[in-house]
N, C-alpha and C positions, 0 to 999 in steps of 0.2 A: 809724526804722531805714532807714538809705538801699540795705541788701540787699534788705531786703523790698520797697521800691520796684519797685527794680529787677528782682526776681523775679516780679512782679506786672507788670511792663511787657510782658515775655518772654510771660506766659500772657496777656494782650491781645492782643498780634503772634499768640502762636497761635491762639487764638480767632478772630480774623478770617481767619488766612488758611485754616483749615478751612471756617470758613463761607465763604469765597469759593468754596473747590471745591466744597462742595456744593451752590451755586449754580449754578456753572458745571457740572455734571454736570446741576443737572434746566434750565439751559438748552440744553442739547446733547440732552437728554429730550425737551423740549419743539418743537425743531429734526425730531426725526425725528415726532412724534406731527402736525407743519403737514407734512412730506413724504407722509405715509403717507394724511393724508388727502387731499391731492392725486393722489395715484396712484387713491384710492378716488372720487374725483369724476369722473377722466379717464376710470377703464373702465367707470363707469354711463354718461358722456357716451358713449363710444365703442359702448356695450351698446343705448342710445336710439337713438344714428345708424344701427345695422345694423339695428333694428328696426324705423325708419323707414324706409329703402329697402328690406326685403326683407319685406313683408307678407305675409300667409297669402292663399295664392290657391288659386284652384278647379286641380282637374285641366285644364279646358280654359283655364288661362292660364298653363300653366308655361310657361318659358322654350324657346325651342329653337334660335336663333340660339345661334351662339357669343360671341357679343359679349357676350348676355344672360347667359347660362353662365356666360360669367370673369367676369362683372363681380359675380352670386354666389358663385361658386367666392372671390373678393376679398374679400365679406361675411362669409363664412364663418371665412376665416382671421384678418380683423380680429375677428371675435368671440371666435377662439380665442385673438389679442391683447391683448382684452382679458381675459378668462382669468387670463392671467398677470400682467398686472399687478393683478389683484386677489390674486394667488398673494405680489406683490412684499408688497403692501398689506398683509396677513397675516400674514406672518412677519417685517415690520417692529414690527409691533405684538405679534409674542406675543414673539420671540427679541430684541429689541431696544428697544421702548418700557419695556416689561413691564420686562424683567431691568433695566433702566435704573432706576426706578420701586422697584423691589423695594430692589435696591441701595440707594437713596437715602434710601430708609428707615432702612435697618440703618447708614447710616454716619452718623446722625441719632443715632440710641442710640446707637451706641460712642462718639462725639464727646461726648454729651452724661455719659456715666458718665467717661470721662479728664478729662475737666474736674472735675466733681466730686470725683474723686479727687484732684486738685493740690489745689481748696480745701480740703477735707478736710485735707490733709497741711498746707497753711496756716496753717489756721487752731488748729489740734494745734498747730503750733510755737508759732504767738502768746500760745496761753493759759499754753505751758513760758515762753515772755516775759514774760506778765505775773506768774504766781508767781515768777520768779526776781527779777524789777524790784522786786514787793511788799520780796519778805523782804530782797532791798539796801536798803529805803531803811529797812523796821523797823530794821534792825542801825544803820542810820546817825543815825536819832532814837534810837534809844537809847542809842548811844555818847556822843550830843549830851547827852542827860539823866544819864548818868554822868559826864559832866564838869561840871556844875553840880552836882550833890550830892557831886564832890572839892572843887571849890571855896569850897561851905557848911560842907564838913565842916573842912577847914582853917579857914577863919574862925574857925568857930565853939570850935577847939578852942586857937587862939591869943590867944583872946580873954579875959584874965584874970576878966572878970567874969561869962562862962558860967558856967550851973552846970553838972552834974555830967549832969544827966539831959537837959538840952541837946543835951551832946556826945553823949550813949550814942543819944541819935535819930537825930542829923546820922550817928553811925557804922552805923547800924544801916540808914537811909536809902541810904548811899555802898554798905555791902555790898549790898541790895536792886537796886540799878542795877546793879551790875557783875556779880550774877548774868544778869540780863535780857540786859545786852552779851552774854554767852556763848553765852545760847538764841539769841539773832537771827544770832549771828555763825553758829553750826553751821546754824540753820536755812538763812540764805544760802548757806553751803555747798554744803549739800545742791542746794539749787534750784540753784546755780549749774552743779552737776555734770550737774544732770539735764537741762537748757537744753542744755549745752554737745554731750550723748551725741545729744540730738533734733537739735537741729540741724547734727550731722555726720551722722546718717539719712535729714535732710532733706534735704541739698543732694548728697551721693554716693549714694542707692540710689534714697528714693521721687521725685523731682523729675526726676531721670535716664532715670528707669523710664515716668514717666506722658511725657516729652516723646518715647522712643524708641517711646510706641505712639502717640502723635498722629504719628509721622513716619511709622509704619508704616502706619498709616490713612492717611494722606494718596499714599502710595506705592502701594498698594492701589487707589486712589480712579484713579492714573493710571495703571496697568493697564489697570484696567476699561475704562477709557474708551478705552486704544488697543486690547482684543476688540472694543468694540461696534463701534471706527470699519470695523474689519478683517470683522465680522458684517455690518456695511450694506454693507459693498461684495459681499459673497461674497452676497447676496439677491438682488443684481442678477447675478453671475455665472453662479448656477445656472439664469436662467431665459432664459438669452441662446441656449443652443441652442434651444431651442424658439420661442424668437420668431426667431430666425433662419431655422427652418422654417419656420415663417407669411411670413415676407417671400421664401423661395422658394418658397412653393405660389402668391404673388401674380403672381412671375414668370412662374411655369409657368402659370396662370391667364392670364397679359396673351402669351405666347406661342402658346395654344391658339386665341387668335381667328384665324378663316380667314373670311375677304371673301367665297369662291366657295361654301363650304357654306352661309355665309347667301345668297346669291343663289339657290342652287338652292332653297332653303327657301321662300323669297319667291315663285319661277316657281312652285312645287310648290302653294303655299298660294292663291294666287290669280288660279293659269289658270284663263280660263272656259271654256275649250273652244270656244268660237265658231273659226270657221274665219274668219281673213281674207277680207276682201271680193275680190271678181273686179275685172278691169282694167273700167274705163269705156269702153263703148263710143260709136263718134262717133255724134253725134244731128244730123243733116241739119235746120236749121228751117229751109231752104227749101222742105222740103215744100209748106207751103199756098200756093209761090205755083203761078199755072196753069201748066200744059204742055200740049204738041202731042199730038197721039196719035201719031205717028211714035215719042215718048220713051219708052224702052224701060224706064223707071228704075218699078219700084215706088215709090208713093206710101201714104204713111197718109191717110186720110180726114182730110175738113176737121177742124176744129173750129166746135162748134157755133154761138158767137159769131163766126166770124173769126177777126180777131186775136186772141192771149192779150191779157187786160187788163193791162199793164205792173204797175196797183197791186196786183196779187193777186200779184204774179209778185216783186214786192220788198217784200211788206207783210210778209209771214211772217221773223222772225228766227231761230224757232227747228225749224227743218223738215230739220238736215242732224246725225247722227250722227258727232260724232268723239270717238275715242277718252279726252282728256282733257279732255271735258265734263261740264257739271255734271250731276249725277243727283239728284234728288229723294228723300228717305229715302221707303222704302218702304215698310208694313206686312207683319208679320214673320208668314207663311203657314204653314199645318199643313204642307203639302206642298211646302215650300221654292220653289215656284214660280218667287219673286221672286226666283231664285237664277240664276244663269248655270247651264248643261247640270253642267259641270265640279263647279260648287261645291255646286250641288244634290245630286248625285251621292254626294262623302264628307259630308254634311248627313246625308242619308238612312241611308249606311251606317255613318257612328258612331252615328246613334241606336238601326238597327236592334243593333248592340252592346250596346251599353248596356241593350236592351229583352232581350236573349238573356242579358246574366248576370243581370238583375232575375226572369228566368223562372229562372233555374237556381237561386237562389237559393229564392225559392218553392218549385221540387222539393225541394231538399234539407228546406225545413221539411216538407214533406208526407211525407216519408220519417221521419225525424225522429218527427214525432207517429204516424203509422202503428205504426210501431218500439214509440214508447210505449205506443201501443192495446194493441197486442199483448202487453209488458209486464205493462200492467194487468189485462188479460184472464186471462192465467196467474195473477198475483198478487193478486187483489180487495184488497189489504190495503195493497199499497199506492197503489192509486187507484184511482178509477170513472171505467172507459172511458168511458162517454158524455159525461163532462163537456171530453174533447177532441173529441169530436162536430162543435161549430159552430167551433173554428178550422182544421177541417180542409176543413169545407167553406166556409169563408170563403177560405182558400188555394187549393182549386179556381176558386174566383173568380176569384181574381186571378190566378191559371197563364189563367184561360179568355181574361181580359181581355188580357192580355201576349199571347196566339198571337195574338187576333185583329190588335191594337198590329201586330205583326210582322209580318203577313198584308199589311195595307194600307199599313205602309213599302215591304213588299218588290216589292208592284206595283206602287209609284210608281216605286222602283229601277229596276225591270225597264222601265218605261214610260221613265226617262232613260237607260239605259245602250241601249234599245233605236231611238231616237232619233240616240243621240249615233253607235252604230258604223251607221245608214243614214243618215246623214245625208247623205254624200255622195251615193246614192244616191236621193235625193228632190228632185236639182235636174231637171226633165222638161225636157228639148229639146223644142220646138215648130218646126213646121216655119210658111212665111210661111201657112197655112192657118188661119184660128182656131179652136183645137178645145181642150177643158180635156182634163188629163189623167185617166184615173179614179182616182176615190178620193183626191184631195188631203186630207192631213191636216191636222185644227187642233189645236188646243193641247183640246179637247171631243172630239172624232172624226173621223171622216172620211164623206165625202159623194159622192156620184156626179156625173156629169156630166148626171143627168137634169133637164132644165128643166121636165117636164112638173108636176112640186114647186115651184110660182112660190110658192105662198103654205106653204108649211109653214111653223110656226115654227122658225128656225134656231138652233141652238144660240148661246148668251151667251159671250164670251172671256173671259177670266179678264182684271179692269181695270188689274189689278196686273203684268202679263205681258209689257206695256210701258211703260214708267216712265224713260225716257230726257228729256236736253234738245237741242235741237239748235239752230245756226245755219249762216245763210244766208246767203251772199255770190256767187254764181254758181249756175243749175239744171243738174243732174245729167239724161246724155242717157238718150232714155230707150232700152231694151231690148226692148220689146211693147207688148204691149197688153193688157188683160182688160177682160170686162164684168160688172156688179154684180149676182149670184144675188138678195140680196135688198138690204133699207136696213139704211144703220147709222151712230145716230147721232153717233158719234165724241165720245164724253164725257170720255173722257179726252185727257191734254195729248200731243201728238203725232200723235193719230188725225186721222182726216180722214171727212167725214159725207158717207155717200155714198147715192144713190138705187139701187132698183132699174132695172137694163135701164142703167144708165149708163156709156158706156165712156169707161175712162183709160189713159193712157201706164203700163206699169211701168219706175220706175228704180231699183229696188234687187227683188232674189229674196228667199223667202224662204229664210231662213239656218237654218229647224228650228224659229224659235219660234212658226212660227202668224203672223207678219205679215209682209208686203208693201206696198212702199213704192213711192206709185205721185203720179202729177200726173193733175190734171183739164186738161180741155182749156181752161180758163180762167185756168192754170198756178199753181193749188193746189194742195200737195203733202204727203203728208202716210202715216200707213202705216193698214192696213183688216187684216182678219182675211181669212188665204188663203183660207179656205172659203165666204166671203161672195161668191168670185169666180170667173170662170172665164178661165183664163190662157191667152193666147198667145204666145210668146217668137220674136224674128226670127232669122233662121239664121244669117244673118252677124254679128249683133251683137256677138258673143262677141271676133271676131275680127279685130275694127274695131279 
C-alpha cells in the first residue's frame, strides 16, 4: 500500500522532529544547570577570598586607619556580592532548571502516548486490510473453482456416453461452487465496506487528531522554552539592584579614605613622648693645649692620658643615637618599661581597663551568687546555701587579686605620667661651680648629693631601659662634666663601664629615662645611669 507508506513516513518525520525538541529543550536544561553551577563556584570563590583577607582578629587589632576600614567596608560588600549570586544560583535551579527538568518529563509521556495512538490507529486499519484482502482473494478462488466445475459440468453433460449419475454429480458439484461464489462474494462485501468506513476514520479524524496534538505539543514545547529564556534573564534582573548597592557601598568605602585621619592615627599611635634633643653646644678642644695666666678663658682640666687616644675616639660605631636607627627587640616587661614615656603610658592605661571591667565583672558574679544565697536561704528547697559557699569566696579572690593587679598598674601610671608632665622640670642648670643637684632621679629612686655613702650599694638600672643602637661619625661637644658616685659595669650595649671618683665630659642630658650620655677623657663614649653620678653642666653651653 504506497498510502501507508507514505503515512508511515509522515509519523517518522514526526517522531524525530519531537525528539529533536526534546533534546533540544534538556540541552538548553543542561546550558542553565553548567551556568548555575558556575555562579555557585564564583560565590564560594568569592566567599574564600573575603575570608581570606578579613580573618578573625582580636580586639587590639581591629582596623582603625581608614584605609583599613574601606578596604573592609569592600570585603563586606563583596561578601554581600556574593550573596546574591548565590541568590542568582538558586533560583536558576529551582524556577528554571527544575521546571525545565519537570517539563521534559511530561513531554516524554505525551510524546510517547500520541505515537502510540497513530500505531494503534495503524495498525486497526491493517488488520480491516487484511480481512478485506482475505475475503477478495476467497471470492476470487472461488469464482476460479466455479468456473471449472461450469466447465466439467458441460463436458460431462455433452458427452453422449455419460451416464446419468455422472451428470447429476458434475450438476450438483457446479451448484455447490456457485453457492460458495455467493458466501465469498457478500463476505467480500461486507469487508470491503468496513475497510472502506475505517479507513475514511482513519485518515479524516484519528490521524488528523493525533498529528494536531504532536503539533500542539510541540508548540507548547516552544513556549516553554521562550518563559524559561525570559525567567533566566528576569533572575539576573531582580538582583541587579542590590548588587548595584554593593558596588556603591565600594565606592563610598574607596571615598571614605582620608590620608590625614590616618596620619593623625599613626602620630597618635606612636609618639614617644621624648622631647627633642637641645641645640649642641660648641666644645672648645683646645682646651688641653697650655695658656698664660694672663688668659682670662675658663679651662676644663686636663685629661688624664693627655691627648685623647684617636683609636678610642674612632673605634666605637655605635655610640650616637639617631632617630632611624636600628633598635634591638626587646623583652616585653610587666611594667612596660621598655616602652617610650608615651607608649608606656596608654600600655598601662588599657590594661589598667581591661583589669577594671574583669573586676566589675567579678562584682556582678558576687552579687549574683549573694542574691542566690539569699534565695536559698528563704527557700531550702530549692538549694543549699552553703554549696555556693566556696565560689563566693573564690570570687573574693579574684576581686582581691584584680584591686591589687590595679593598685600596681596605677603606680607605675602615676610613676610615668608623673615623669612625663616634670620632665621639663628636671633638666638642673649648673652653674661653672661642680656641685650635683639634690635628689637626681633614676629610673630606681632618687639619691642625695651626699658623698659621705662612697660604698653603699647602689641601686641596679633596669638593663632593658636602654636598648638602643648607635653610630658614629664625628664626637658630640661636650656640655659638663660629672664624676662617678660609684662603678658600673656597663653590660649592656650602649653603656659605658665606668669607675668610681672617675670624671667625664657630659654630651647628651638626661632626657627622663635614668641615662646620661657622657665621654671619658680617653674619648669613650657611651651613656651610665644619672644617679651613679654627680653632674655639672657649664652656663654657657646651652647658648653656644
Amino acid at each position: 500500500m504506497s498510502w501507508g507508506t507514505d503515512l508511515w513516513d509522515q509519523f517518522e518525520n514526526l517522531d524525530r522532529h519531537t525528539q529533536w525538541g526534546i533534546d533540544f529543550l534538556e540541552r538548553y536544561a543542561k546550558f542553565v544547570k553548567e551556568r548555575l553551577e558556575i555562579e555557585q563556584t564564583y560565590a564560594k570563590q568569592l566567599r574564600s577570598l573575603v575570608k581570606k583577607y578579613c580573618p578573625k582578629r582580636s580586639k587590639d587589632d581591629e582596623p582603625r586607619f581608614t584605609s583599613c576600614l574601606s578596604f573592609f567596608s569592600i570585603l563586606n560588600e563583596l561578601n554581600d556580592y556574593a550573596g546574591q549570586r548565590e541568590v542568582v544560583a538558586e533560583e536558576m535551579g529551582h524556577k528554571v532548571y527544575g521546571e525545565l527538568m519537570r517539563y521534559s518529563q511530561d513531554l516524554k509521556g505525551e510524546r510517547k502516548h500520541h505515537l502510540q495512538e497513530g500505531r494503534k490507529a495503524q495498525q486497526s486499519l491493517d488488520q480491516y486490510w487484511k480481512h478485506m484482502d482475505n475475503s477478495k482473494k476467497k471470492f476470487e478462488r472461488e469464482c476460479r473453482e466455479a468456473e471449472k466445475s461450469q466447465l466439467i459440468y458441460e463436458r460431462i453433460d455433452s458427452d453422449i456416453n455419460a451416464t446419468k449419475s455422472e451428470v447429476e454429480k458434475a450438476k450438483s458439484q457446479l451448484y455447490l461452487r456457485q453457492h460458495m461464489v455467493e458466501e465469498s462474494k457478500n463476505e467480500y462485501a461486507a469487508q470491503l465496506q468496513n475497510f472502506n468506513s475505517e479507513q475514511w476514520k482513519h485518515f479524516n479524524v484519528a490521524i488528523p487528531q493525533i498529528f494536531k496534538n504532536l503539533q500542539d505539543m510541540d508548540g507548547r514545547r516552544t513556549v516553554k522554552l521562550g518563559e524559561m529564556y525570559r525567567c533566566f534573564a528576569e533572575v539576573e534582573q531582580r538582583v541587579l539592584p542590590i548588587i548595584s548597592k554593593c558596588l556603591e557601598g565600594m565606592v563610598t568605602a574607596a571615598k571614605n579614605v582620608d590620608e590625614r585621619k590616618d596620619s593623625a592615627i599613626v602620630v597618635e599611635s606612636f609618639k614617644s613622648g621624648f622631647e627633642p634633643p637641645g641645640e649642641f653646644p660648641f666644645e672648645d678642644f683646645s682646651q688641653n693645649i697650655q695658656r698664660t695666666g694672663s688668659d682670662g678663658t675658663i679651662g676644663t682640666p686636663k685629661t688624664e692620658g693627655g691627648k685623647p687616644d684617636p683609636k678610642h675616639a674612632v673605634s666605637r660605631t655605635k655610640n650616637k643615637l639617631w632617630l632611624f636607627g636600628k633598635k634591638p627587640k626587646a623583652p616585653t616587661l610587666e611594667d612596660f618599661s621598655h616602652l617610650p614615656p608615651e607608649q608606656r603610658r596608654k600600655k598601662l592605661q588599657q590594661r589598667i581597663d581591661e583589669l577594671n571591667k574583669e573586676l566589675q565583672k567579678e562584682m556582678d558574679q558576687r552579687d549574683a551568687l549573694n542574691k542566690m544565697k539569699d534565695v536559698y536561704e528563704k527557700n531550702p528547697q530549692m538549694g543549699d546555701p552553703g554549696s555556693l559557699q566556696p565560689k563566693i569566696s573564690e570570687t573574693i579572690c579574684n576581686m582581691e587579686k584584680l584591686r591589687s593587679e590595679i593598685h600596681k598598674n596605677e603606680s607605675w601610671l602615676a610613676e610615668v605620667e608623673g615623669k612625663h608632665g616634670s620632665r621639663s622640670e628636671q633638666r638642673p642648670s649648673a652653674d661653672v661651680n661642680h656641685h650635683a643637684p639634690p635628689g637626681r632621679e633614676s629610673p630606681e629612686g632618687s639619691y642625695t648629693d651626699d658623698h659621705s655613702q662612697e660604698h653603699r650599694s647602689p641601686p641596679q638600672p633596669d638593663p632593658h631601659e636602654f636598648d638602643y643602637e648607635f653610630d658614629d661619625d664625628d664626637p658630640l661637644p661636650a656640655i659638663g662634666q660629672c664624676k662617678a658616685l660609684y662603678s658600673f659595669d656597663g653590660s649592656n650595649e650602649g653603656t659605658l663601664v665606668i669607675k668610681e671618683n672617675e670624671v667625664m665630659h657630659i654630651i647628651e642630658e638626661d632626657k627622663g629615662d635614668g641615662w646620661t650620655r657622657v665621654r671619658k677623657q680617653g674619648g669613650e663614649e657611651g651613656y651610665v645611669p644619672t644617679s651613679y653620678v654627680e653632674i655639672s653642666l657649664e652656663k654657657n653651653s646651652k647658648g653656644s
